[in-house]
N, C-alpha and C positions, 0 to 999 in steps of 0.2 A: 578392458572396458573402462573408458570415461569417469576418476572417481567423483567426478562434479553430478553424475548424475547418480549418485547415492548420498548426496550428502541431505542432512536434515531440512526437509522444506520450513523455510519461514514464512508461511500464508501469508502475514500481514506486514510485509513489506511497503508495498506503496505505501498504506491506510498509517501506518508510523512512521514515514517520510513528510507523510504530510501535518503529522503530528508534530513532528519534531519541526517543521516552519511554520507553525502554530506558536511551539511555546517559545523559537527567535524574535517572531513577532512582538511577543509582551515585552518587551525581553527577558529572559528567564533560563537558568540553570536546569539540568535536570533535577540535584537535589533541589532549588529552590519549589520546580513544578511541584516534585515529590509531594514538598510541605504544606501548599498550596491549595493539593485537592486529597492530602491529608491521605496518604498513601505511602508504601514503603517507594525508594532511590530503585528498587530492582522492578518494580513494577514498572518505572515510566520507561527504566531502561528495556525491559523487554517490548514497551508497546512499540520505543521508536524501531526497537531494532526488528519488528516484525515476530520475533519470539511469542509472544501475547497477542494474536491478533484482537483487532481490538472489534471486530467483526462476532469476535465468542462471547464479548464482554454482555451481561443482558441489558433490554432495551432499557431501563429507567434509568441505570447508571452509566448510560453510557449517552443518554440527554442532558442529566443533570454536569457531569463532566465538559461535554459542550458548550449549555450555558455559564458552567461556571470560568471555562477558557473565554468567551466570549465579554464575562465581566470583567475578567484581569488584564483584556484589553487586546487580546492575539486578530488576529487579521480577520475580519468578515468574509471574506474574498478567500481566504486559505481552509476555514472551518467551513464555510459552502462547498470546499471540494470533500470533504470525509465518508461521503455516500460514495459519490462516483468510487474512491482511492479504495473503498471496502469492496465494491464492485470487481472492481480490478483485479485486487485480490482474489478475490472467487474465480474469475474465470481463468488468475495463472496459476490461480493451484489444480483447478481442475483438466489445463493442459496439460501439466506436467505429471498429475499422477493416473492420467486417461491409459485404458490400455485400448485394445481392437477393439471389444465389442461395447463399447461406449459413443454415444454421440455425440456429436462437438461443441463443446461448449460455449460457442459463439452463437449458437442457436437454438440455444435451452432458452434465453431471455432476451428482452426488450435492452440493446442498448441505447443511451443517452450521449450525448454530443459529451460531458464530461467524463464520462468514461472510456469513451472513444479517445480524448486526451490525456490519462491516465495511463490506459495502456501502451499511447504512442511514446507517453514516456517511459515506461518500463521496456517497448522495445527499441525507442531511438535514441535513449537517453536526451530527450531536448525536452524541459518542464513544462508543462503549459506557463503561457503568457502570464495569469494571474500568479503565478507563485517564482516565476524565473527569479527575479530583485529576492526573491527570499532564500532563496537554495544556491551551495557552492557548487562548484564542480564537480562532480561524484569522483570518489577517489577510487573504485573498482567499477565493476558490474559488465563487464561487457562479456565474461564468459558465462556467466546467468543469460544475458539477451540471447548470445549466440546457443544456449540448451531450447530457451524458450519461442525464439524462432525455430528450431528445428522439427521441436515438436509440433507448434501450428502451419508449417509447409509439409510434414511427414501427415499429418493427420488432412489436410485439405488436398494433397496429391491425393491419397487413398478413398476421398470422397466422390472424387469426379467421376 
């Protein structure tokens, strides 16, 4: 069996990619973000890395954090995507730990045109338009796409 598909899901992948061209935008270090919204170096490490999704984080702190990226000066345009990116997250953790008798979680909820772009980035690796200038090249990820495509062609074959 595939050890990629055992390995530990990090839910909040996109929603800390998009963090992490958040705090490029300021420009800013992770320790510098760390010190900034007065937080330990391993928390901002775990939110980029998807470790901490930041989707767990509760809701006051995790507005106040927002406006407080938004006064150190990070991209308007990057922190408008943090809804859709937490979105995203939800429906690829929920493909990936769906078994049969679960329904598909592309039609549990209302999706949005950003999240529609969110996920095309998680599966085609191409950023949406508003963050492309802000994000490198990804230096892995396409045996993640190819688990997480399989799962959403394996689970919509079995629906028709």
């Amino acid at each position: 069996m595939n050890a990629e598909l055992h390995r530990p899901s990090r839910a909040g992948l996109i929603s800390g990619f998009v963090l992490r061209a958040a705090r490029t935008s300021i420009p800013a270090t992770q320790q510098e973000l760390a010190e900034l919204l007065a937080v330990d170096l391993a928390t901002v490490q775990g939110w980029e890395s998807g470790r901490r999704p930041l989707a767990n984080m509760k809701a006051g702190v995790l507005l106040a954090m927002r406006r407080r990226l938004a006064v150190l000066g990070a991209s308007p345009a990057v922190l408008a995507l943090l809804d859709a990116a937490m979105d995203a997250d939800r429906i690829i953790a929920a493909v990936l730990a769906s078994g049969d008798d679960v329904g598909h979680p592309l039609g549990e909820w209302f999706q949005t045109r950003q999240t529609a772009h969110m996920l095309a980035w998680a599966l085609a690796g191409t950023p949406p338009a508003s963050v492309a200038d802000l994000v490198a090249a990804p230096r892995r990820g396409q045996a993640r796409r190819d688990i997480l495509n399989h799962h959403l062609t394996r689970d919509g074959g079995r629906r028709r």
